[in-house]
N, C-alpha and C positions, 0 to 999 in steps of 0.2 A: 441516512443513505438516500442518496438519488436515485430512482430507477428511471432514468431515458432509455427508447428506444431498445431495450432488453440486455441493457449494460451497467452491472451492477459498480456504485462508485462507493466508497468508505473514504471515508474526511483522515485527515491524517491520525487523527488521536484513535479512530474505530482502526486503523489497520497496525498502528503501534501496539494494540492489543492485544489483537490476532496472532500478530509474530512477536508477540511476550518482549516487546524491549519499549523504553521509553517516547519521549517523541522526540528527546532533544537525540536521544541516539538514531531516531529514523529520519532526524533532518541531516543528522553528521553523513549518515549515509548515501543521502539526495545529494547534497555537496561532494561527497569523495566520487558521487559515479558509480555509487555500488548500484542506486535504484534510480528510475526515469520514470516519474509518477507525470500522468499527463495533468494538463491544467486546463479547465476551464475556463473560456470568458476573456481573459487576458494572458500575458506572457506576468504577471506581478502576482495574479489571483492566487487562491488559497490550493494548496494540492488537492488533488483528486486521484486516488488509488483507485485499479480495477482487477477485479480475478485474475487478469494477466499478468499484472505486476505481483500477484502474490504466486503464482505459477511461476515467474520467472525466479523469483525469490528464493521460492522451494530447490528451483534446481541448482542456484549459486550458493544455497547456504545448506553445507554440508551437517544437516539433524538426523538424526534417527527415526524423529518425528517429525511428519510435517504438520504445516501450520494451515489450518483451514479455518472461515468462519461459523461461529456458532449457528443451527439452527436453530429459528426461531418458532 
């Protein structure tokens, strides 16, 4: 995880985690439009998920349980 400027980032495979699905299912997702993970560095670069994207997530994905990250 990258801490810049007080903005917590998780790599794709730390926030496939978080929200219990795979990564090929959190890139199916990226692709359909369900998620808009921003990017670092380039428009090509590797995703970078932030607490908003898992906030936004919680509120599009109808669980019981939401999904937060582990304290460490």
């Amino acid at each position: 995880m990258n801490n810049t400027s007080d903005t917590q980032y998780f790599t794709a495979k730390e926030f496939a985690k978080i929200i219990r699905v795979s990564v090929k299912t959190l890139y199916n997702k990226v692709y359909e439009g369900e998620l808009e993970p921003s990017r670092l560095f380039s428009n090509r670069g590797p995703y970078r998920f932030t607490q908003k994207d898992l906030e936004e997530y919680n509120k599009t994905n109808h669980r019981s349980k939401k999904c937060k990250p582990k304290k460490k």
